[in-house]
Structures are given as C-alpha cells and as structure tokens.
Steps between C-alpha positions, in 0.01 A plus 500: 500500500188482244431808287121576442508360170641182622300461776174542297633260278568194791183595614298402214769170454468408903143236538512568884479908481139629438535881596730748393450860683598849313499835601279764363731789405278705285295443202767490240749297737152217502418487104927431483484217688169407367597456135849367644327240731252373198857488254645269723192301555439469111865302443440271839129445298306629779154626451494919592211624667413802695225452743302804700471339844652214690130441595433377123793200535193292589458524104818306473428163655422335204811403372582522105389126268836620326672496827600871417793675741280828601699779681272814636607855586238693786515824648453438877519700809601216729702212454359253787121531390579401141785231600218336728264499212763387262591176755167362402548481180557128388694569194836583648651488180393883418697822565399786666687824476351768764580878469410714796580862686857452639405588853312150484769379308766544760239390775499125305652263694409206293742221353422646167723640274496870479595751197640817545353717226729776634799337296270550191792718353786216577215237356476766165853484458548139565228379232700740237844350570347098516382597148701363206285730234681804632845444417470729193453768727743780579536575839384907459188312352437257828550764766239727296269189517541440822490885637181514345364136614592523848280836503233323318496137618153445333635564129831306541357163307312690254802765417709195478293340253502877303914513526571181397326595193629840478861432658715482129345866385585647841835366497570586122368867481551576895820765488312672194100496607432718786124375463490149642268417791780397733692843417191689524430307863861583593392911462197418655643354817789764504207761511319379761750429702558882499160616467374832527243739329745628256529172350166375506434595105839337386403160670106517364644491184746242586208296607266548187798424230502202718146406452571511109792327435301240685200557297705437183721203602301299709 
C-alpha cells in the first residue's frame, strides 16, 4: 500500500489521473502539504500554481506554446462541482490537487485519488528518513526535529533548510551549550505540557531567549 508521499508522486507521473483530493486538517496541516505538493512538482518539472476558485479554470484553456506541465492547488468546498468543471477542460495533461473540509472529503465518492492529510506526522517522518542529507545526524538530534515539526507542520521545510546549516555546531557543542534552539524548544515543550500559572514567567523567558538566538543566527 502507497504512502502519501508516494502516491503524490504517481500522481503527478500517471497521464490518465487529473484530480488528486486532500483533506483540510487545519491551517498548518494545508501550508505542509502545500510547500510539499509544489517540492514534488518542481523535480517532475511541473508548473505550481495556486488558483482562488475552480470557477477561474476557464483561464486555463489555452494551453502553454512551450507545452509546459501545469499542476494547480484550489481550496474547494465540493469535489463534484469542480470535477465537472475540470472535465471540460481540453488539456488533460494538467494536474489538479483539491483540498477541502473532511466531512466533504469523506462524502467523495469519485475514482480520484484521495490524500489523507491526517498521516501528516507519518508523511513528516517519512520525508526525514528518504533523505540522504541527514545521515550526519544523531538520533537525540532527529527526534528533537521531529517533536517539534510534527507540532509545527508549516515550519518543517524551512527549519530543515535552518538545521542542515546549523546541524555540525549543534552536534559539536550540544552536551556543553544549554542555549541551542532545539534545547531551548525541548524546555519549552516540557513546560507546556505541564502548564500552570506558576510557570508562566519561566516559559516567557524561555520564549524571548528564543526569539534572540534566532535574531542572531538566522
């Protein structure tokens, strides 16, 4: 059985699949798949596009002089108006990924191929382990990464970008500098976890030493 990752991938490979359906988990769950959707589309040379309203596809009839792959993510609120206005279009070779609430999501009963964006944390981990630039990672290191991605899906491509970067100081000064990000997250998470008033001071300054190491490093 296909993974997300791989199914997103045959998708864009497949000529005779045009829709792929995703549910709409929150905000942060949508931008995760958005960036990782446009990633994937970017090495199969797709063209990325986000479009406002199945209503505009009528913009997309003319097809590109450079014979361009396009692939187009929209927000919908019901798959069988915008498949219907999707059949007419006469370039079939485009891609159309559609997010929408997961009530209409489950309601689908399309031949399309569907997403799960509920897995998001399975998909997080898989894209870490597929990835041959983290073998230089310690394992402490990848479950703090991944703690923290998998509570902030919309930051794990850009905070990968930032480690991979940052990954040989961490690992070098890590046992003596209590003042890294990730170690500072770690206290962070530990303290919400077991909020209460009493605590409230220690993790606002948790949060602002934070902000500057940021400030400074990035």
């Amino acid at each position: 059985m296909l993974n997300n990752i791989e199914k997103i991938k045959e998708f864009l490979e497949e000529p005779k699949a045009s829709i792929m359906i995703l549910s709409k988990v929150n905000e942060e769950v949508v931008i995760f798949y958005q960036m990782l959707i446009q990633r994937l589309c970017k090495k199969n040379n797709y063209f990325y596009q986000k479009i406002e309203s199945f209503k505009n596809l009528v913009n997309l009839e003319t097809q590109s002089l450079f014979e361009d792959k396009n692939a187009y993510l929209i927000d919908v609120s019901s798959s069988k108006s915008a498949e219907v206005e999707i059949s007419h279009i006469k370039n079939k070779d485009q891609k159309f990924f559609l997010f929408m609430n997961y009530a209409s999501y489950k309601k689908n009963i399309s031949k399309s191929i569907q997403i799960n964006a509920y897995d998001f944390k399975k998909d997080i981990s898989l894209l870490l382990k597929e990835d041959n630039c983290v073998t230089s990672w310690n394992s402490e290191y990848k479950i703090e990464f991944l703690n923290y991605c998998k509570n902030n899906p919309h930051l794990y491509f850009s905070e990968y970008e930032k480690s991979k970067i940052k990954i040989p100081h961490y690992a070098k000064f890590k046992e003596d500098d209590s003042n890294t990000i990730l170690s500072i997250r770690k206290n962070i998470f530990k303290y919400k976890n077991d909020f209460s008033i009493k605590i409230l001071s220690k993790l606002y300054v948790l949060i602002k030493q934070e902000v500057k190491i940021k400030k400074f490093n990035f």
